[in-house]
Every structure is written in structure tokens, then in C-alpha cells.
Backbone as CSV, one residue per row, in Angstrom:
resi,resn,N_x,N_y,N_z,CA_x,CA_y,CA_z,C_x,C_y,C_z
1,UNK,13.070,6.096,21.612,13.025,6.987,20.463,14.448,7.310,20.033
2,UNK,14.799,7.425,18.352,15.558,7.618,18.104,16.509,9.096,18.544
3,UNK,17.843,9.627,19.169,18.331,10.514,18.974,18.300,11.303,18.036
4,UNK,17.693,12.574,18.249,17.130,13.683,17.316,18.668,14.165,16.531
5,UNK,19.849,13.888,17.330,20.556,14.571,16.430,20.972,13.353,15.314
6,UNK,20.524,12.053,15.433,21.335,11.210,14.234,20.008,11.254,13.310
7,UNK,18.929,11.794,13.791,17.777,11.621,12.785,18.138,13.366,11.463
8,UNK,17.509,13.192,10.742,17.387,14.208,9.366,16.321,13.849,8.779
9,UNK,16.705,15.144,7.485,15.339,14.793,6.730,15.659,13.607,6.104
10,UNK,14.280,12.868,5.369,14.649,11.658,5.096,14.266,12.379,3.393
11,UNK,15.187,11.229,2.393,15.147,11.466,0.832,14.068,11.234,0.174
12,UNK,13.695,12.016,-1.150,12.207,11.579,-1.806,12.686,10.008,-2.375
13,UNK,13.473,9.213,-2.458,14.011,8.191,-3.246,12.932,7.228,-1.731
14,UNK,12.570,7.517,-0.864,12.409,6.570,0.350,10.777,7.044,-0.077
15,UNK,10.029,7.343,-0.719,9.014,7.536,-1.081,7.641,6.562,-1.456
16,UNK,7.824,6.026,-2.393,7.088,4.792,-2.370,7.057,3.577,-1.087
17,UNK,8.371,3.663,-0.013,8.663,2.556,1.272,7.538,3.564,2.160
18,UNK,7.733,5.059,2.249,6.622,5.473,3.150,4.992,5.377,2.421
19,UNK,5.112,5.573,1.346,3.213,5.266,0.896,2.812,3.708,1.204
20,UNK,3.785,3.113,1.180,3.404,1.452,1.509,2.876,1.425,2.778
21,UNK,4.069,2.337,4.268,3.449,1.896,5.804,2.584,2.606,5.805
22,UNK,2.360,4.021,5.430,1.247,4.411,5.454,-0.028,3.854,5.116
23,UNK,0.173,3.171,4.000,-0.661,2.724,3.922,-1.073,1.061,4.838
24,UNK,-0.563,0.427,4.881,-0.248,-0.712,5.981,-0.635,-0.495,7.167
25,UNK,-0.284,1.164,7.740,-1.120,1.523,8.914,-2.603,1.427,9.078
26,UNK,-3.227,1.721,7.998,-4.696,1.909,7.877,-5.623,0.338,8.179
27,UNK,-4.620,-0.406,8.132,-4.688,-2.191,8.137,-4.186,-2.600,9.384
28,UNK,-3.695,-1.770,10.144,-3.590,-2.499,11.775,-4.693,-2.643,12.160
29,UNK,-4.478,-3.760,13.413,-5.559,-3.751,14.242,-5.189,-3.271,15.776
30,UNK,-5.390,-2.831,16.310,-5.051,-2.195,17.671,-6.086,-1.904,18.028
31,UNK,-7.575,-2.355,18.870,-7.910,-2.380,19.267,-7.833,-1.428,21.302
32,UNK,-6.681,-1.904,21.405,-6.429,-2.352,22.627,-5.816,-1.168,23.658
33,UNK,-4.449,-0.457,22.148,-3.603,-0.005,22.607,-4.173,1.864,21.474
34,UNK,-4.970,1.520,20.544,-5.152,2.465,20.019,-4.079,3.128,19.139
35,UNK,-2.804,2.393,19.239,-1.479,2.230,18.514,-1.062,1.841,17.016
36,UNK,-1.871,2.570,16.097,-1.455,1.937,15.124,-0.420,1.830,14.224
37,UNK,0.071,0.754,13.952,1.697,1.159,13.055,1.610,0.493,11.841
38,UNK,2.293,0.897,10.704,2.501,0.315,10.099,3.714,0.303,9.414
39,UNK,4.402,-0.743,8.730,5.573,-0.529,8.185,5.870,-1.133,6.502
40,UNK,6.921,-0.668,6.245,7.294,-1.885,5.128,9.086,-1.530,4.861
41,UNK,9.332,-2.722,4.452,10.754,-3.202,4.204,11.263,-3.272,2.592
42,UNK,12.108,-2.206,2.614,12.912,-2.836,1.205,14.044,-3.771,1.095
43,UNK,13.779,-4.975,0.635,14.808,-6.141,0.407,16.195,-5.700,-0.591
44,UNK,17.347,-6.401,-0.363,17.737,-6.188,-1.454,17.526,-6.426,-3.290
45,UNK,16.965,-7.143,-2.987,16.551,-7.182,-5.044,15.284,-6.341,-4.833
46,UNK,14.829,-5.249,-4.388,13.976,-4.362,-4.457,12.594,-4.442,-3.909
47,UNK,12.405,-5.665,-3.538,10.907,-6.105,-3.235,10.476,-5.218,-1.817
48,UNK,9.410,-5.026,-2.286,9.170,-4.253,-1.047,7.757,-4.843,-0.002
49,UNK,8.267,-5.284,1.146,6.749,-6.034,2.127,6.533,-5.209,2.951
50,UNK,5.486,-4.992,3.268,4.315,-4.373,4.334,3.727,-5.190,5.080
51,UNK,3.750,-4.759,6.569,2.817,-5.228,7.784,2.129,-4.062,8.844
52,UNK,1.790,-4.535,9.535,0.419,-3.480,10.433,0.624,-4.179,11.793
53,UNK,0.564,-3.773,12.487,0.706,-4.587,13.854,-0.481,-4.995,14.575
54,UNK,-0.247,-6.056,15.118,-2.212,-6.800,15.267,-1.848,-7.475,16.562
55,UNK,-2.915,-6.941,17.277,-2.896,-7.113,18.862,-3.896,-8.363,19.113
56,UNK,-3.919,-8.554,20.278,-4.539,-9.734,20.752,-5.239,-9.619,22.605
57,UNK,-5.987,-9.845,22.870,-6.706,-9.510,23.924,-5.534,-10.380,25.063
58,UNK,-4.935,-11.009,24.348,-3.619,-11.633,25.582,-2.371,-10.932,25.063
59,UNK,-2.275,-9.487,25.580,-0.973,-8.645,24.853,0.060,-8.899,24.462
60,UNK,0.314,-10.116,25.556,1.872,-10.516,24.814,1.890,-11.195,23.212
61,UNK,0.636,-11.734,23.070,0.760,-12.460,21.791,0.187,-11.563,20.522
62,UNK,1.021,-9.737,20.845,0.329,-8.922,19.742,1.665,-8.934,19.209
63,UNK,1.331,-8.573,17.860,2.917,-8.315,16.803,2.838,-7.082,15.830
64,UNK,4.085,-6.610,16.640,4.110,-5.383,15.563,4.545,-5.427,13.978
65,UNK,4.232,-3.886,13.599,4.484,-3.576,12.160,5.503,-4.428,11.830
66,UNK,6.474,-3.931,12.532,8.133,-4.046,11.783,8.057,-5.483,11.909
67,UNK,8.486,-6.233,12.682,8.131,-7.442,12.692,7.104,-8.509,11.887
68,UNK,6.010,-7.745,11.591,5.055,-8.665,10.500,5.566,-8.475,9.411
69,UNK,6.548,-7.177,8.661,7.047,-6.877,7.747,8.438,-7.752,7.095
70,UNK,8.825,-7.949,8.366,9.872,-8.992,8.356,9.679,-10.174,8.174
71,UNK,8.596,-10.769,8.583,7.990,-11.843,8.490,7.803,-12.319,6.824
72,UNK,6.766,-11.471,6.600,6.750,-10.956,4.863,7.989,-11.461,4.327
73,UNK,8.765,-10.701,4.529,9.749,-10.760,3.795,10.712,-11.804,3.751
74,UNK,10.849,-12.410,4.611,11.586,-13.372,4.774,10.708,-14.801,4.533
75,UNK,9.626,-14.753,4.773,8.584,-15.935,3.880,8.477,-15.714,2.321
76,UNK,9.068,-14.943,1.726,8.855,-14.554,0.706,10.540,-14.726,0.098
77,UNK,11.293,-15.390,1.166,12.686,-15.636,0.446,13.841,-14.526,0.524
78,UNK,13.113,-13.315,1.094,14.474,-12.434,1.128,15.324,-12.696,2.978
79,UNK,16.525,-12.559,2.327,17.444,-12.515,3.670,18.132,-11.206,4.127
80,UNK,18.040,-9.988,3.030,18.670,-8.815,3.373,17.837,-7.744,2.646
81,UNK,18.049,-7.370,3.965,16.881,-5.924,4.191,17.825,-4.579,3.902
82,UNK,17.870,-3.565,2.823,18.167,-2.481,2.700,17.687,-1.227,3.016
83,UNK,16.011,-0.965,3.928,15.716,0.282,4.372,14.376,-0.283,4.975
84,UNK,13.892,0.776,5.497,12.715,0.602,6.651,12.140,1.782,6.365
85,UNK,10.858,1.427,6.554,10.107,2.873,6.719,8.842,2.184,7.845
86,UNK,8.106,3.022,8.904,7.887,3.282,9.761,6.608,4.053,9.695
87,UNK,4.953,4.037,10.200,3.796,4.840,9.939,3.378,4.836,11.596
88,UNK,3.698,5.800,12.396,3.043,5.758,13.433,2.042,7.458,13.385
89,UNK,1.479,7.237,14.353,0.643,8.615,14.519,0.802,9.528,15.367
90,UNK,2.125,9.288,15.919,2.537,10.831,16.811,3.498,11.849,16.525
91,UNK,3.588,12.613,16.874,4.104,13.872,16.253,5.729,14.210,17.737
92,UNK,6.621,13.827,16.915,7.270,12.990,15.834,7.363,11.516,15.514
93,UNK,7.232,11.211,14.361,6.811,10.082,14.399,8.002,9.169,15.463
94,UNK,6.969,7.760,15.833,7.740,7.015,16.796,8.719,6.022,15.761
95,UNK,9.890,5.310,16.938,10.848,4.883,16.050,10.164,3.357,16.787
96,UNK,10.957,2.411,16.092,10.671,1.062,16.143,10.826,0.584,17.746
97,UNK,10.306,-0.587,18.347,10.473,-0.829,19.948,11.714,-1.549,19.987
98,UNK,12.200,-2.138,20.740,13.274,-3.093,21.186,13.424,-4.201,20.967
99,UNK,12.107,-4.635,20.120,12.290,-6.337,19.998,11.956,-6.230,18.566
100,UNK,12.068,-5.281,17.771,11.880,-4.740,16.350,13.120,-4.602,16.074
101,UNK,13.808,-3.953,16.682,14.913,-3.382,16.593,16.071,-4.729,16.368
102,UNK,15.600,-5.764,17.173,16.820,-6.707,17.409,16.558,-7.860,16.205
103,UNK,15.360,-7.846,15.798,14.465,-8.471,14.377,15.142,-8.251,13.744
104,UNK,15.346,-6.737,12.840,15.938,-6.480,11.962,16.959,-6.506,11.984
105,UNK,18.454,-6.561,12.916,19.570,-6.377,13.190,19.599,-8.234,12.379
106,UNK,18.720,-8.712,12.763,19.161,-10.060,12.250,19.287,-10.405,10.916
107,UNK,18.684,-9.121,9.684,18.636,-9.194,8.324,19.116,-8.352,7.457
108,UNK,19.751,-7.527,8.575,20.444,-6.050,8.198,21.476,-5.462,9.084
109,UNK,22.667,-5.270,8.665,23.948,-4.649,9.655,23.024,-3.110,9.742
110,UNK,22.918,-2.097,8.875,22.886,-1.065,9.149,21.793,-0.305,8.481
111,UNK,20.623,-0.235,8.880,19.265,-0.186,7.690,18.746,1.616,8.084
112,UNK,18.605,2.123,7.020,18.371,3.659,6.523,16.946,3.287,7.510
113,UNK,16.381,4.021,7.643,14.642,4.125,8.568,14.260,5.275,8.349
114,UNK,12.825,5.209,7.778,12.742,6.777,7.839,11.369,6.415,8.531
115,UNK,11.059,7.262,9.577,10.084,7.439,10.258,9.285,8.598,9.552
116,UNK,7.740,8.325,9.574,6.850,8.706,8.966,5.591,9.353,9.884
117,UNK,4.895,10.049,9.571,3.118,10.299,10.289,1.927,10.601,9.343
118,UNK,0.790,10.331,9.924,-0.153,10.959,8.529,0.373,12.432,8.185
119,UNK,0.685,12.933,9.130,0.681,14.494,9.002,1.435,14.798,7.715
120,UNK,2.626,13.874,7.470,4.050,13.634,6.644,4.964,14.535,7.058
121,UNK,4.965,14.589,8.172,6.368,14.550,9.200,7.460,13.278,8.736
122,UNK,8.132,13.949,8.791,9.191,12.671,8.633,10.906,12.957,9.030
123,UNK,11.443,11.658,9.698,12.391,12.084,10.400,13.117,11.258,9.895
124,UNK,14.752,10.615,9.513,15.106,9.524,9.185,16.554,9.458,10.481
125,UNK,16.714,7.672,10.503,17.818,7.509,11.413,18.249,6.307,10.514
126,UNK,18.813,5.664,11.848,19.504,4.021,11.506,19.244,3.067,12.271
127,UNK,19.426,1.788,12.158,19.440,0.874,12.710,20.737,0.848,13.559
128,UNK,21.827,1.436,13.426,23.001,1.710,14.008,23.032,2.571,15.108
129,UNK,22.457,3.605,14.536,21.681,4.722,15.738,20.993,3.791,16.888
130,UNK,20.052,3.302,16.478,18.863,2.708,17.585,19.245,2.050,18.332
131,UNK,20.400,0.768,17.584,20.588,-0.304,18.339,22.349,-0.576,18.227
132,UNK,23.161,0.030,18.789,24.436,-0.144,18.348,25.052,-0.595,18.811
133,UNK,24.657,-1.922,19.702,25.843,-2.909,19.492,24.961,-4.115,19.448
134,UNK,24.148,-4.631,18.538,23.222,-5.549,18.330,24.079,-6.753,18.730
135,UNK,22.929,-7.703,19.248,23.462,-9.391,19.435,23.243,-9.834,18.251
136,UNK,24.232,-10.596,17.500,24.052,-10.966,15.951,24.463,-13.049,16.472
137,UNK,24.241,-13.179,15.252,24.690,-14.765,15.046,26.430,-15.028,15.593
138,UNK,27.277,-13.908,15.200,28.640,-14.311,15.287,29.255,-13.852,16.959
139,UNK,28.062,-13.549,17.585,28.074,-13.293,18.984,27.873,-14.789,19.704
140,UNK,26.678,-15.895,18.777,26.819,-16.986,19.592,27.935,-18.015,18.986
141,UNK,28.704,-17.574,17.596,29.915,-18.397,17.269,31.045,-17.983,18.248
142,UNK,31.322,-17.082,18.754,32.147,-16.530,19.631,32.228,-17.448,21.120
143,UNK,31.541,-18.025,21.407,31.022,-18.993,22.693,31.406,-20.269,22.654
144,UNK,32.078,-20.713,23.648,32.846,-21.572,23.387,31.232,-22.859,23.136
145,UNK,31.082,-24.029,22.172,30.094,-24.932,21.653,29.167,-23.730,21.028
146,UNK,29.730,-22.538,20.609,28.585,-22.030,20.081,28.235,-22.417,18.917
147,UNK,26.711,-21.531,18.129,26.402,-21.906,16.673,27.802,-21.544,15.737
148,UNK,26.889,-21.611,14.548,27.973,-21.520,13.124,27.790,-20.050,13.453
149,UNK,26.860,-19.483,13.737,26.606,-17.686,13.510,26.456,-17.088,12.516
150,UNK,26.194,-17.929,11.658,25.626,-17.724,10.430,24.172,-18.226,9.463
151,UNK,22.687,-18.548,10.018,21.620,-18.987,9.920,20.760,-18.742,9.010
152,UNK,21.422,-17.841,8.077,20.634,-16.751,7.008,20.503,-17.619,5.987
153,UNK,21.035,-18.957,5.751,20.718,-19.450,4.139,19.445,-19.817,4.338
């Protein structure tokens, strides 16, 4: 969970990104875990994608919100992500997991998040906050035979 002191209120401008996971939440499937999330991503040219996280009776092969959102979005041609919003159901809302976290680091240096609940609680942080010293592409150019570290075209 994000550090309460880098979180705040989050802006009405992040408004329509929370009616999207909210709504996206209502479209998970969680069966399993009773966990439902949902999210959506604002790209830079404005587009905005939504996902729900959908489990699977073999857990490892369940995928969350943030991640299906990303998915979205990046099948859809975008490479840079400008904000996050977040629909979980606990009070305060939950922040993204660890393998969400390292997703988005891959399409975004530093992404606004505003965490959300039905209740409309809402808390906002960063991707900087969560995850601050992300493994990026120019971590495996740094290695000696490493990549280009640059994979985004």
C-alpha cells in the first residue's frame, strides 16, 4: 500500500479515469479471491482503456485490473501512459500489486494514480511513490551485451 503521507486528495480533472474503473470493477471476475478491481489508463493523446481483473481456477494464470488496462492500451497503439485510476473495495482504497506496478513503470516514468472505492473515498499517489527505483529498459542497456533499452516503438 501506498505511503499515506505521499498520497492526497486526488483532483476533479481525474474524474471521468475514476467513473471508467469504477465502472470496469463491476466487470471483474473474481470468483475466487472475492477481489474485485478495476482500472483504467489515460494515454497520452487522451484515450482512455479500462480492465477488471479475471481470475482463473489455476491462480497464477489470473490478471489484474491494471495490467488488462495496459494491455488495452497498448493493443490499441498507445506507448505512454499519463495517469491511472484504480476501483478496489476497501476502505482505503487498495493501491496497485507489484507486478502492476513494474507493468506500468514500463509505459510511464512517473504516473499520477488516484485510488478510488464505491464508497468514493479517494486517495491519490504515484508511480514514483510505489515503485522508486523501477527496472526499466536502460537498466538492461547498462549490461555489458545488453538490449538497446529502448522497446517502446
Amino acid at each position: 500500500m501506498a505511503d499515506r503521507a505521499a498520497m492526497q486528495q486526488a483532483p476533479h480533472d481525474s474524474d471521468e479515469l475514476v467513473a471508467r474503473a469504477l465502472e470496469a470493477r463491476r466487470n471483474a471476475y473474481a470468483p475466487y479471491s472475492r477481489f474485485a478491481v478495476g482500472a483504467a489508463v489515460r494515454a497520452s493523446d487522451g484515450r482512455i482503456f479500462a480492465g477488471a481483473n479475471v481470475e482463473n481456477a489455476s491462480y497464477g494464470l489470473a490478471i489484474c485490473a491494471e495490467r488488462n488496462a495496459v494491455a488495452q492500451a497498448v493493443s490499441a497503439g498507445a506507448r505512454e501512459l499519463v495517469e491511472l485510476a484504480v476501483a478496489t473495495q476497501t476502505s482505503p482504497p487498495s493501491a496497485p500489486c507489484g507486478m502492476c506496478r513494474q507493468t506500468l513503470a514500463e509505459f510511464a516514468r512517473d504516473l499520477p494514480i488516484t485510488l478510488v472505492n464505491e464508497a468514493g473515498e479517494r486517495s491519490r499517489t504515484t508511480l514514483g511513490a510505489l515503485l522508486p527505483q523501477a527496472f526499466r529498459g536502460e537498466d538492461l542497456a547498462r549490461a555489458p551485451g545488453g538490449g538497446d533499452g529502448d522497446r517502446r516503438g
